[in-house]
Every structure is written in structure tokens, then in C-alpha cells.
C-alpha positions in Angstrom: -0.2 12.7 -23.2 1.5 14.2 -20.1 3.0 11.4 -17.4 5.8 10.9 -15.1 9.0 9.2 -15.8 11.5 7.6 -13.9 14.2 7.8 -16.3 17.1 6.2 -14.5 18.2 5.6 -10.7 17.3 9.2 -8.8 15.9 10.9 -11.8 12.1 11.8 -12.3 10.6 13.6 -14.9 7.3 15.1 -16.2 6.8 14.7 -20.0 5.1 13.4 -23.2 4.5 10.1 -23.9 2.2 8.1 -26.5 -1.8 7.7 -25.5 -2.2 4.0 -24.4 -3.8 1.9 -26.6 -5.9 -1.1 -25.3 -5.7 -4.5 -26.3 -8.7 -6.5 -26.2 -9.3 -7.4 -22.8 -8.2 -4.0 -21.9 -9.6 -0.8 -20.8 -8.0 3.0 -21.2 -8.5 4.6 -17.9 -8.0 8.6 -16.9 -6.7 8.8 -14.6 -8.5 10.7 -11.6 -5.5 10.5 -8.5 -2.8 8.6 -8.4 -1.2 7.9 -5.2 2.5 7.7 -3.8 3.8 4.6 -2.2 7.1 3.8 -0.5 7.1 1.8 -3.8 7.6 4.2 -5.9 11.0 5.5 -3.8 12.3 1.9 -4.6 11.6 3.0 -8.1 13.7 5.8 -7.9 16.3 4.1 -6.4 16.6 1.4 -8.8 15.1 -1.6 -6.7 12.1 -3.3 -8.3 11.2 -2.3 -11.7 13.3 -4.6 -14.2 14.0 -1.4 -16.2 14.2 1.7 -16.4 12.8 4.3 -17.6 8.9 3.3 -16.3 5.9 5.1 -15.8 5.1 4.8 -12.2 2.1 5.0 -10.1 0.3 1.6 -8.9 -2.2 3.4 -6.6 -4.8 4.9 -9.2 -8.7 5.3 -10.2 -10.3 6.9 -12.7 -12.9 7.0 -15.2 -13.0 4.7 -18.1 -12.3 6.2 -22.2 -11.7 3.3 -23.8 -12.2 -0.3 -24.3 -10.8 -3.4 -25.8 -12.4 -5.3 -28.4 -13.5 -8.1 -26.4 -14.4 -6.1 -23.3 -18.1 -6.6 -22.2 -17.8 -5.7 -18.4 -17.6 -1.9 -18.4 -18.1 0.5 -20.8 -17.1 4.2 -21.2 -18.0 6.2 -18.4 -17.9 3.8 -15.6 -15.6 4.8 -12.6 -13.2 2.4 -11.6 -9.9 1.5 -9.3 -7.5 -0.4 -10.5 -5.8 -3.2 -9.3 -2.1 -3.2 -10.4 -1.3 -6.5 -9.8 -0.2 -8.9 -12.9 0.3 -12.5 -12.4 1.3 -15.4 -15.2 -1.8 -17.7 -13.6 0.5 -20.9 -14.8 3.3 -21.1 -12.4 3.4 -23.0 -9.0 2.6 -20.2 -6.6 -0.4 -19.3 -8.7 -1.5 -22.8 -9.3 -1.5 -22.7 -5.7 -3.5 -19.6 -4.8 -0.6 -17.2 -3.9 -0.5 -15.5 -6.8 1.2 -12.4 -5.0 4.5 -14.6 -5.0 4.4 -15.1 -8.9 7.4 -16.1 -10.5 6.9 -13.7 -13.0 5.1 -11.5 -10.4 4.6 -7.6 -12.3 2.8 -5.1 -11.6 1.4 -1.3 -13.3 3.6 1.6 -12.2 6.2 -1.4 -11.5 6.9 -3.2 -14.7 4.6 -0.9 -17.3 3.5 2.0 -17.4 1.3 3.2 -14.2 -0.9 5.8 -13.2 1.2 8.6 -12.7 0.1 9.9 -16.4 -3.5 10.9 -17.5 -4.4 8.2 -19.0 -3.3 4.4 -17.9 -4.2 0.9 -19.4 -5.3 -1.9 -17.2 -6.9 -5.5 -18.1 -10.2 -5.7 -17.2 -10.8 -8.3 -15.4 -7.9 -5.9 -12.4 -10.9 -3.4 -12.4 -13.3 -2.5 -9.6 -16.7 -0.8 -10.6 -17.2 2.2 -7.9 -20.5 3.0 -6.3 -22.2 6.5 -7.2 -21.5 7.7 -3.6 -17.1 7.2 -3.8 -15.8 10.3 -5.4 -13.1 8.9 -7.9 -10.3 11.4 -6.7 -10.2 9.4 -3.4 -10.5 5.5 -4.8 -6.9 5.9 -5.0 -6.9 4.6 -1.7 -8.7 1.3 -2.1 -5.2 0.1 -3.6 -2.8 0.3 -0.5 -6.4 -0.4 1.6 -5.8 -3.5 -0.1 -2.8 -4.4 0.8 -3.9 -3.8 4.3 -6.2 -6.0 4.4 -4.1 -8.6 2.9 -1.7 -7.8 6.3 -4.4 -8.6 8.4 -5.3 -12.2 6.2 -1.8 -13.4 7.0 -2.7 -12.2 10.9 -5.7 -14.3 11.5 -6.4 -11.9 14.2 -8.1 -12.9 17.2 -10.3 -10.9 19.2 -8.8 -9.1 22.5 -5.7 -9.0 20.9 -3.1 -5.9 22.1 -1.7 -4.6 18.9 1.6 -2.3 18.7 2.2 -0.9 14.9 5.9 0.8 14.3 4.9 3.8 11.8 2.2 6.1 11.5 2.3 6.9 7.9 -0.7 5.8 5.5 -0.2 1.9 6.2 0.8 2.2 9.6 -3.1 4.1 9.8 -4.6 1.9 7.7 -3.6 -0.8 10.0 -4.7 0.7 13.4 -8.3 1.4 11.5 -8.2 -2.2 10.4 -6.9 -3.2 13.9 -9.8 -1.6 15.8 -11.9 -3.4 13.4 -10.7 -6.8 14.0 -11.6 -7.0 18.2 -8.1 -5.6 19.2 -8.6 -5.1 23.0 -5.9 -2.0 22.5 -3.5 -0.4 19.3 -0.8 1.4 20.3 1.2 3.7 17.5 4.7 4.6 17.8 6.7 6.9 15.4 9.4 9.4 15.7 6.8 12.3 13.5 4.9 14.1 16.1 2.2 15.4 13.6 1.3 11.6 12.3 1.2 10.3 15.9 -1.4 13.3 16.2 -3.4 11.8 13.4 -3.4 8.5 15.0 -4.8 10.2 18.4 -7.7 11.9 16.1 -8.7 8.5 14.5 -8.8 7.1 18.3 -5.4 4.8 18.9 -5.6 3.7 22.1 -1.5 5.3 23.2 0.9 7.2 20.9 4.5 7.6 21.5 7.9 8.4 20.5 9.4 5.1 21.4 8.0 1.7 23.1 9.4 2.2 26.0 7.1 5.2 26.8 4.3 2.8 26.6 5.0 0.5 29.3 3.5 -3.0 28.5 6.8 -5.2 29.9 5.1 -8.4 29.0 4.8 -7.3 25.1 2.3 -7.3 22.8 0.2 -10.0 21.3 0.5 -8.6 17.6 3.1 -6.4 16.5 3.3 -4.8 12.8 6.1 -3.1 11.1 4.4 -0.3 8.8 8.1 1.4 8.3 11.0 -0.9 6.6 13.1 0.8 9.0 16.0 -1.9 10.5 16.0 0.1 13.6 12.3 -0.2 14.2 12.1 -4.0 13.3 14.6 -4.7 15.4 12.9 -2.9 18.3 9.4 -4.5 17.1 10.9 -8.1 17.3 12.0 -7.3 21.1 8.7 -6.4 22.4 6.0 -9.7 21.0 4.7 -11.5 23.5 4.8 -14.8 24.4 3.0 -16.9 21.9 2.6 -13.4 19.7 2.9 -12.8 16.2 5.6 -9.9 14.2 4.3 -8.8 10.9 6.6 -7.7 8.7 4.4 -5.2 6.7 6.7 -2.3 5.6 8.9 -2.7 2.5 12.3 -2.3 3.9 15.3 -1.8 1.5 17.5 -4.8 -0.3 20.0 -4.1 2.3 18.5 -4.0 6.1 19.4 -6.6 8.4 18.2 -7.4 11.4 19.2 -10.1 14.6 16.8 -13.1 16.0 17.0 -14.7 18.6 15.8 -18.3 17.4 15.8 -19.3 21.0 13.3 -17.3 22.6 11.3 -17.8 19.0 11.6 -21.4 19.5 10.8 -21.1 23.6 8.0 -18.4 23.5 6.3 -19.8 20.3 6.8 -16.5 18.8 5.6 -16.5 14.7 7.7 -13.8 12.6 5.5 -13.4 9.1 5.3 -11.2 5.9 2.6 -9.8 3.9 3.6 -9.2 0.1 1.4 -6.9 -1.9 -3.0 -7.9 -2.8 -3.8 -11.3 -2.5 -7.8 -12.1 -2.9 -8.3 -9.1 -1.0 -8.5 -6.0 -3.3 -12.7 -6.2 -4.0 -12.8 -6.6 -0.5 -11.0 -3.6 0.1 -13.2 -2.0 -2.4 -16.1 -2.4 -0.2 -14.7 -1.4 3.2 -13.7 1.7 1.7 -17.1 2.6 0.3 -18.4 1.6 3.3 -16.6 3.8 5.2 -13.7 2.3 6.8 -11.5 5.3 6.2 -11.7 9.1 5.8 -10.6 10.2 2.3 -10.5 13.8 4.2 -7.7 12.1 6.8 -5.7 10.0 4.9 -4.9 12.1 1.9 -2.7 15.4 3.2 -2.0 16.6 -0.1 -3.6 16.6 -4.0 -0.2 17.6 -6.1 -1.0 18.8 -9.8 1.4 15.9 -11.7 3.4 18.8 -13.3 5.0 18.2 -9.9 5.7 14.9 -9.4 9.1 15.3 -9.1 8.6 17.3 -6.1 5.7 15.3 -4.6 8.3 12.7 -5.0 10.8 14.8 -2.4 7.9 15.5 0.1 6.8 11.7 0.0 10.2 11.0 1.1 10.6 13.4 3.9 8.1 12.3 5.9 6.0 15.6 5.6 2.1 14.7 4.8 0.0 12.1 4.9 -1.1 9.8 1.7 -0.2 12.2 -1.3 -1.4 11.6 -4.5 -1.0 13.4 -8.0 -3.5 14.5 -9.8 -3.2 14.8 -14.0 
């Protein structure tokens, strides 16, 4: 079958590789869209996969060809998305319900072979039946809709909150949907892309701008989110929480980024800094939101890229041109 391959550190390729066979709790999926994910740039660079070369592609749905021997849940022809994440169920983080923070944590597209391909194996029990109504070729977003919604977990969010998100790219949107959903009193967007901050004007943000200071809220905000990894951004999204406010640390920054605290004024102003790692309990959940409507497939997704060109989606991705791009086999 045809599939991407990140064959070493900066090198992507399109090429053949064996069909999948499943194992007994398995199912053979084909794939429908696959989406690309900051994660898959990490890929690239040789952060997070334990070896190379991988399959990528941990955003995916598609339509179900084959099935294990002891698979009784689905059969062939049901529509599904696919949650990537793999976790040992015996080690002390799972034992104690955070199985994100496995200690032998792995993931499809990360650790074996993903979606970028046509077809892509996945245990069955990491599959989500779709409704009649989703169109397969946008379920690719329930995935990263997942994660958001794992964001807003860790933020118990109370209602009248004023929310300020750094980014504007698929989380950083999938954040100020979920915000508006969660009693925010306001979301503000800032980014330095003029045409995302657009998009976050047409989905109804309450202020867009360039830079924080353009917004004018001296007193902070109540919950800020990182959607961009970006040192320079966190360190400007630490500056401006409120007293008594919450910074989420949502965006996958790089091995390397550092920022500065200032433990005193965390200390003084009760200020909580927090993370949110990857699905935890919360990827059926996003399953449902997004057949209930929570986002516009027609919004979020700039660009459907035949996966003869992944290498080149790859290079858009990380320009910063487009919206969620997926591949499709």
C-alpha cells in the first residue's frame, strides 16, 4: 500500500509499504483523511517517536476492512475515528486514571505506524462508531477536538470567565469554540497571521489582535491558553493572568524553549500555571460534540492534500499558511 514515511530527521517520503494485518482485537481501517498536527513537525525533527523511520499521522478516520479474530464490536463497513492513544494500563499513572502520562505512553503515527497511509491498524476498543449524518473525510477532527477538550478538563472553567488564547491555528480555534461554550464572559485571540485572526472574527471571538497590548485589559485575564509552543508567546501569556487566574500550557513547544517566572507574584496573586498532555477520558466525548455540531468541518479544514503530497503538505503545515490540513490516500 501507498503511505508516508518519515525516514530520518527532516526527510519525508511517499512510498510502498506492506498492508497491515490485524491482530485479534484489532481492526484494519482506510483510511478516509488524515490530519496534520504540530506533532507530526516534532516527527520530522526527530523529537518524539523512539525511532525512525515511522508512519505518521495520529489524526485519522475511516471506514473499517478488516477485523481481528476476536473482534465483536464493529464489523466491516462501519465508519470510525480513531483514537491513537496506547497506554500499558499497569503502571502507576494508569493505575491511577492518567493514563496520558504513561510510562510507556505510545501512540499511532507516533510509535507505529499511523494514518498517513491508506490503510492503518488500530485496537478496537481506540475506535469511535460515527453517526450516518458525519461525513468520514471530516472525523479527522474529532482527534485534536479531543485534546481540546481535555485542555478545558484540566481548566475547570467557571462561568464569566475572560479568556485570552495565544494562537489562532486549529487548537487555538478549537479552544475559543470550546471557550464560548464553557460561560466565558469574553475570548480574545491574538496571533501574528492576519488571515487566522480573520477566521477567529468569523467564528465570533469577542477581540482579535496582533499583540496583547492592542487589547487593553491592564488587570489581565482570568484564563489564559497557550495554543502556539512559541517561547516568546508564553512568556507574554504568563505576564498578562490575572490575579487568582489560571495559564494553560496547551501548545507543544519544542525540547528546548525556556521561559522566566516570577514565583513571587505566582505565590502573591495565587496565579495556577498547568499543562494538558494529549486525550485523557475525553475522546468519545469529543466524538459527540463534534457530531453535534460544535465545529464547522467547512472552517476548520483549509486544505484536502492528495497523500502523494505529503511531503509538501508537510512544508505548508509548517508555514503557517491554511487552516487544519489533512491528506487524503
Amino acid at each position: 500500500m501507498k503511505a508516508a514515511v518519515i525516514e530520518s530527521v527532516g526527510r519525508a517520503v511517499v512510498t510502498e509499504v506492506p498492508d497491515p494485518t490485524p491482530g485479534p482485537r484489532e481492526v484494519v481501517v482506510e483510511v478516509a483523511a488524515c490530519g496534520l498536527c504540530g506533532t507530526d513537525l516534532h516527527i520530522l525533527q526527530g523529537e518524539f517517536a523512539p525511532k525512525l523511520p515511522i508512519v505518521p499521522g495520529h489524526e485519522f478516520a475511516g471506514e473499517v476492512v478488516g477485523v481481528g479474530t476476536q473482534v465483536t464490536e464493529l464489523a466491516v463497513g462501519d465508519r470510525v475515528a480513531v483514537d491513537p492513544s496506547l497506554y500499558c494500563y499497569e503502571c502507576r499513572h494508569c493505575r491511577t486514571g492518567h493514563n496520558n502520562l504513561c510510562e510507556r505512553w505510545a501512540a499511532i503515527g507516533v510509535t507505529t505506524a499511523g494514518g498517513a497511509a491508506r490503510y492503518a491498524v488500530a485496537p478496537v476498543a481506540n475506535c469511535v462508531k460515527l453517526p450516518e449524518h458525519v461525513r468520514t473525510q471530516d472525523a479527522a477532527l474529532v482527534e485534536p477536538l479531543s485534546c481540546a477538550v481535555r485542555g478545558y478538563d484540566v481548566l475547570r472553567s467557571r462561568l464569566g470567565s475572560h479568556v485570552l488564547i495565544y494562537g489562532s491555528g486549529t487548537m487555538g480555534l478549537m479552544m475559543l469554540e470550546l471557550a464560548k461554550r464553557t460561560g466565558a464572559a469574553s475570548v480574545d485571540v491574538v496571533d501574528v497571521n492576519p488571515a487566522r485572526l480573520q477566521t477567529t472574527r468569523r467564528l465570533g471571538v469577542s477581540r482579535a489582535a496582533a499583540g496583547a497590548d492592542e487589547l487593553d485589559r491592564p488587570q489581565g485575564w482570568d484564563v489564559v491558553v497557550d495554543a502556539t509552543g512559541n517561547a516568546a508567546a508564553i512568556q507574554d501569556g504568563l505576564d498578562r493572568v490575572a490575579k487568582a487566574g489560571t495559564f494553560l500550557q496547551f501548545g507543544v513547544a519544542d525540547y528546548a524553549t525556556r521561559v522566566t517566572i516570577d514565583p513571587y507574584r505566582i505565590y502573591n496573586q495565587e496565579i495556577t500555571i498547568t499543562g494538558s498532555m494529549a486525550v485523557l477520558h475525553s475522546f468519545e466525548r469529543a466524538a459527540e460534540l463534534f457530531a453535534n455540531g460544535v465545529l464547522d468541518p467547512e472552517v476548520f479544514i483549509s486544505d484536502r492534500i492528495p497523500l502523494e503530497r505529503y511531503p509538501e503538505a508537510l512544508e505548508q503545515f509548517a508555514s503557517g499558511v491554511g487552516r487544519k490540513i489533512v491528506v487524503v490516500p
